[in-house]
N, C-alpha and C positions, 0 to 999 in steps of 0.2 A: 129856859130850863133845858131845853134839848140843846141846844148850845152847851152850854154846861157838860150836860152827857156826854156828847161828841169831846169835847177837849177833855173830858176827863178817862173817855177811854182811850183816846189817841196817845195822852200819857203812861198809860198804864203798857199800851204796845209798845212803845218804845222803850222802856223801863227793861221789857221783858226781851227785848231784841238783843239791848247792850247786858243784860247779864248773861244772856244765851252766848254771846260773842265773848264773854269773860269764860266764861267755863270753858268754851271750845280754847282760848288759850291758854290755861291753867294746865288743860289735858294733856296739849300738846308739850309742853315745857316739862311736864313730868316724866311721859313717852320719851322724850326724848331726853333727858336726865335719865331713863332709865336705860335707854340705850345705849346713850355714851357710858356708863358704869358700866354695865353687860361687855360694851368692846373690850375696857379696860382691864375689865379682870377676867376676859378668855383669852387679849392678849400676852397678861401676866403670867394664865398658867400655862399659856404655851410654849412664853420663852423661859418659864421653870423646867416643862417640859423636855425641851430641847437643853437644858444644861445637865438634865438628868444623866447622869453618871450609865445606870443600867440601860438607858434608851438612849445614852451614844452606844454602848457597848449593841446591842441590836439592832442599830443602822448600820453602825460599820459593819458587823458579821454580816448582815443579809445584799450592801455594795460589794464584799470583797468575794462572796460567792456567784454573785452574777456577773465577776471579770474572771478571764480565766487561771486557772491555778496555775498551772503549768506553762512554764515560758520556753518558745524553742528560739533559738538562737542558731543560723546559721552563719560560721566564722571562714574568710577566706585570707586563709596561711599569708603571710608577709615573708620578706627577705628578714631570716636570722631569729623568728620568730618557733618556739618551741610549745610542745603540749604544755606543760607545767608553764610558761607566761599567759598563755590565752586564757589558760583560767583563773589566774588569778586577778589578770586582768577584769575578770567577770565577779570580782569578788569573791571570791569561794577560798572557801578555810581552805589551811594547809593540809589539815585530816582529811577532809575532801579528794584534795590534790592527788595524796600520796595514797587514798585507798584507789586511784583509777590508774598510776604507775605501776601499785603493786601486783594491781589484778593482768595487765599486760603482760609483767615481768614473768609470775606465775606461768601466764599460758604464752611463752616466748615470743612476744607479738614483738618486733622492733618499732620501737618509738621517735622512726624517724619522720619528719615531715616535708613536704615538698613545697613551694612556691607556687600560689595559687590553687594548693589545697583545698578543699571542702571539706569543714566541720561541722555535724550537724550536733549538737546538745540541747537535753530540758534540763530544766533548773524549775522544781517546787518551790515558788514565793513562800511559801505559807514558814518554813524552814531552811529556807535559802541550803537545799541538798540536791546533790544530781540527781535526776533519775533514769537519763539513757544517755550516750553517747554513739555517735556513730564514727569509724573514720575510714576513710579511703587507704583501699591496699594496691590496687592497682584499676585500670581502667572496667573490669567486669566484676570487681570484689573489693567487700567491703568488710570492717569487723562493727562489729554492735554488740555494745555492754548495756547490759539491762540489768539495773538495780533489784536484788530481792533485800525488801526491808527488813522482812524476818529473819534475818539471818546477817544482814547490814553486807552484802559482799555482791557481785557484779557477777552477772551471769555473763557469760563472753559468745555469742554466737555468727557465724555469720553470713552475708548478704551477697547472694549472687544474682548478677544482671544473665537472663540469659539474651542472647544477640541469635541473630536471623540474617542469614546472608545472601544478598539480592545481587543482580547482577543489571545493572542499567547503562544502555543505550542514546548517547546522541549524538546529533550530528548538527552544521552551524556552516554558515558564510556571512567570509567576515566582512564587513561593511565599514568601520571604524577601528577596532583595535580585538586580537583576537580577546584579551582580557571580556572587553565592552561585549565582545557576541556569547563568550559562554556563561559572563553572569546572568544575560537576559534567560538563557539556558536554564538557569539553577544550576549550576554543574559547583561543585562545592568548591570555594578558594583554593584550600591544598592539592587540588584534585589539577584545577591548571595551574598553581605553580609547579605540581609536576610533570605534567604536562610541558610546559615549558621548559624543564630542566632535561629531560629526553630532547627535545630537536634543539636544544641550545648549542649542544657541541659540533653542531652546523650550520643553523641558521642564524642570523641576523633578523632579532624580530621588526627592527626597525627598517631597516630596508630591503630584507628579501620578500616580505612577503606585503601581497597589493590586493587592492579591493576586487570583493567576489571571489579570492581565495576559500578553500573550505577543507572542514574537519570533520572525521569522526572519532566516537573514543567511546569505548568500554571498559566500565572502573564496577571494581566492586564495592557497595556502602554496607555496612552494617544499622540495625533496627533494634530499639529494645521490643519488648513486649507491648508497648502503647503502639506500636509503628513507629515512632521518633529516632531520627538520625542520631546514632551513636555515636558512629565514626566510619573512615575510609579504607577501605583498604588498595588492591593492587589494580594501576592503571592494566588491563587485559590483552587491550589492543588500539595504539592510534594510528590514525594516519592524517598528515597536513600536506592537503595536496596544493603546493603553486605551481599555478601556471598551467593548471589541469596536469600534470605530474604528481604522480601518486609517490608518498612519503609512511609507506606501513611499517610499521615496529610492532612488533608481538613478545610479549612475556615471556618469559623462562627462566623456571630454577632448575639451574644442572650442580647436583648434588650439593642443596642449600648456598649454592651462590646465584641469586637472582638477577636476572637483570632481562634490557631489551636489543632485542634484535630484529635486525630485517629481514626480506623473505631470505635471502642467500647462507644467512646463521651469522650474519653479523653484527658484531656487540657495537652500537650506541656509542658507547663509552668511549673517548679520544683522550690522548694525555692531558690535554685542557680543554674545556670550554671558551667557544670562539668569542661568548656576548655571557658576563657572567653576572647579568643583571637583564629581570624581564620588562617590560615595555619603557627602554630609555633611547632615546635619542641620540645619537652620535654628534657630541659639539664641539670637538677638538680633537682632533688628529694625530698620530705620531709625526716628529718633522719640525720643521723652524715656522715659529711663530708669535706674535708681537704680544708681550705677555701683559695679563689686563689688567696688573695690579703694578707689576713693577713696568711697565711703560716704554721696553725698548725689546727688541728682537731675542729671541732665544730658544735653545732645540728645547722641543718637547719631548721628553724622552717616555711617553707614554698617552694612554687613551680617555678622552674621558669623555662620559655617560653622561647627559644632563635625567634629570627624574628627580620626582617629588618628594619631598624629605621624609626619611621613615620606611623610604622601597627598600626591602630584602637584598640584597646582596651575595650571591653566593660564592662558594671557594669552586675554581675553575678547573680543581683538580684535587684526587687524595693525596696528602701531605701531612708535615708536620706545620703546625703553628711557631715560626723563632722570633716573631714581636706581636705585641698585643698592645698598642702602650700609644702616647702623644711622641708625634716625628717632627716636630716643629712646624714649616710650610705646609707639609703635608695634614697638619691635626693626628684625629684619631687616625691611625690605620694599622692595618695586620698585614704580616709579611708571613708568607708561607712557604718552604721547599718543597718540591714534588720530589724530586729525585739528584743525583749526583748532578745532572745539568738545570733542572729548569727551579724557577723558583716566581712568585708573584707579589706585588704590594699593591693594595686597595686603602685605596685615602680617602680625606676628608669622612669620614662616616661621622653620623649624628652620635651612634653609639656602638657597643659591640653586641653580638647577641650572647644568651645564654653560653657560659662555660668557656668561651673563648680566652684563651689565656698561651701560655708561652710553654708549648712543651705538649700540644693538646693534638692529640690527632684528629682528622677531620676528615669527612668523605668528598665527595666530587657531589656537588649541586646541594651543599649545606650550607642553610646560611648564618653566615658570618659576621655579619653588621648590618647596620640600615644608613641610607645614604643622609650627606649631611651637608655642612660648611663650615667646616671648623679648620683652619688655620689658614693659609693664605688662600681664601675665595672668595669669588662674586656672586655664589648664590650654590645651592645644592646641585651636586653631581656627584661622580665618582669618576678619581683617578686612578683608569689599570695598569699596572706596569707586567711584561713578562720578562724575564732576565734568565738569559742564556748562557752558563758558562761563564758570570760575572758582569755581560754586559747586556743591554736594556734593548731590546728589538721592537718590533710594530707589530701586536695582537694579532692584528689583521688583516697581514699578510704572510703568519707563521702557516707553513705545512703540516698541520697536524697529525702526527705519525696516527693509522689504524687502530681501529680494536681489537681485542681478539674475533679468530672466527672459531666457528663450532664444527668437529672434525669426528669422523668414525661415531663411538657408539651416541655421544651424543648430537649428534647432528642428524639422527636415528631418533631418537627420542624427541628434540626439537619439532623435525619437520610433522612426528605424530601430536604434538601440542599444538604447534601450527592449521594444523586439519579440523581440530575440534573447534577451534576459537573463531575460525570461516564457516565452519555447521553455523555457531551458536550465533553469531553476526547474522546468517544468510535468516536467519527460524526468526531473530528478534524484528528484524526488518519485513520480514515477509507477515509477522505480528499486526507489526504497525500499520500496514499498508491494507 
């Protein structure tokens, strides 16, 4: 009998175990039917959501206002490039166009541009319309058109840099190459290529001057209002001394003709320059020599410079430009006359610089081209020729007649410019020290 009981409630637990194990999975099958429906149709209305017509139009509006409205566009001028292409280039209506020429025209602003211009413009996305312009009028001025919408028409005001002018101090020995000692210096590139173009009409930088040579030089820079180099102005005072031999040249404008002179008042300036290129090597000679293309002996009727392609080049003397153009063997080169006797030709150049052309006048230590190999060469140099009276001489063993010198009142005025420039030298030195 208890037997019985025992198996017949062991029955009844187990009975109740497997239905208790039934429900628990019935539960779950339903929970989880109810969840997959629930994904189903939150996913459904969310991608209703998102086709929603009015809730694209409220995504888009609240992305296009966290980019910004206004696009600035800075544009740098091209060769042959005008106001009316640049902007149209930028898609901008013709209306557009012609209300920012008319507004110029009005306030007589010439609309000319230069090569490697800066243009600053905004353009409102939202209506693809201007709404400033700035441009460049000269190195400290600027015009800027400022849209009033009210009225659709361009306010035209304008932008002045003002500049600060410093007077700086240094000096240098040279170790490797004077170029190598005044960049360690900071001393600004154009500051020693001018530099260079002052003792050019006497020195030979490639061989007159030797290690532990030394320099000083006072140049004037210009500063905007951040402190930032603007630009240069007048070398003051240098001197390269070799060989412990002192080489000073001092500034002077006698009645707006500037230039440099030595302590005695004389001018610098010689009818040519002796070496009319800076740090090149002298690699061929005037004189007979075994030519390295065509292969048999023959005069060299001229000098050449070896240097790395791209080096400045200057004109040797003021003159007129009477070829600018391809000379066959020679490639590119320019041929210049200084006067009724002398005249020069500089070959092979890579290119010509700026404006050079046939008819062009030109100063003394402007440059002219940049060094090259372009017609019959073996690698980048420059070919000088001086030609005297129709026939071809040796650079560098021409006499170069004087410069002027500075006489009566103004040699009066000099020596008192001279006096201040040895204060301001003696004050900046005694500074440093």
């Amino acid at each position: 009998m208890k037997l019985n009981q025992l198996y017949s409630s062991f029955k009844i637990s187990r009975n109740l175990e497997f239905i208790f194990v039934l429900i628990l999975i019935i539960i779950s099958i339903s929970i989880t039917f109810i969840y997959n429906s629930s994904k189903s149709y939150s996913e459904k209305q969310y991608i209703n959501l998102l086709n929603n017509l009015y809730f694209k139009k409220t995504t888009n509006n609240f992305f296009n206002n966290l980019s910004p409205k206004y696009q600035k566009i800075l544009h740098i001028v091209q060769k042959n490039e005008s106001l009316n292409s640049i902007l149209k280039s930028n898609n901008l209506s013709d209306r557009e166009i012609n209300l920012v020429l008319n507004s110029l025209k009005i306030n007589k602003i010439k609309n000319i541009l230069k090569i490697n211009q800066k243009i600053l413009f905004t353009i409102n996305k939202s209506n693809n319309k201007l709404s400033e312009i700035i441009i460049p009028i000269n190195k400290t001025k600027k015009i800027r058109l400022a849209r009033d919408f009210t009225i659709n028409k361009f306010i035209i005001s304008k932008i002045i840099t003002n500049l600060s002018r410093k007077v700086v101090y240094k000096e240098g020995r040279i170790t490797q190459s004077l170029y190598r000692s005044a960049t360690n210096k900071k001393i600004p590139p154009n500051i020693i290529i001018e530099f260079a173009r002052i003792y050019g009409f006497q020195i030979d930088f490639q061989r007159d001057i030797r290690r532990n040579d030394t320099y000083q030089i006072i140049y004037e820079i210009f500063e905007d209002d951040k402190n930032k180099l603007y630009s240069t102005g007048n070398i003051l005072f240098a001197d390269l001394s070799l060989g412990n031999q002192s080489n000073a040249f001092y500034y002077f404008n006698d009645n707006g003709e500037d230039g440099h002179y030595d302590i005695n008042g004389k001018s610098v300036k010689k009818a040519l320059m002796k070496t009319p290129i800076n740090g090149a090597r002298l690699s061929s000679k005037f004189g007979m020599r075994k030519h390295p293309i065509d292969g048999y002996n023959k005069m060299h009727r001229g000098t050449d410079f070896a240097a790395p392609e791209g080096t400045p080049i200057m004109a040797s003397g003021d003159g007129i430009v009477i070829k600018a153009s391809w000379c066959g063997g020679g490639g590119n080169c320019v041929k210049i006359r200084h006067n009724s006797s002398y005249s020069t030709v500089y070959a092979h150049m890579s290119k010509f610089a700026k404006n050079i052309r046939k008819g062009k006048r030109v100063k003394q230590g402007q440059i002219i081209g940049y060094v090259g190999s372009t017609g019959k060469s073996t690698g980048p140099h420059l070919h000088y020729e001086v030609i005297h009276n129709g026939t071809r001489i040796n650079s560098q063993t021409l006499k170069l007649p004087s410069g002027k010198v500075l006489k009566d009142r103004s040699r009066k005025l000099f020596e008192v410019s001279k006096l201040k420039i040895d204060v301001l030298k003696s004050e900046i030195i005694a500074g440093i020290n």
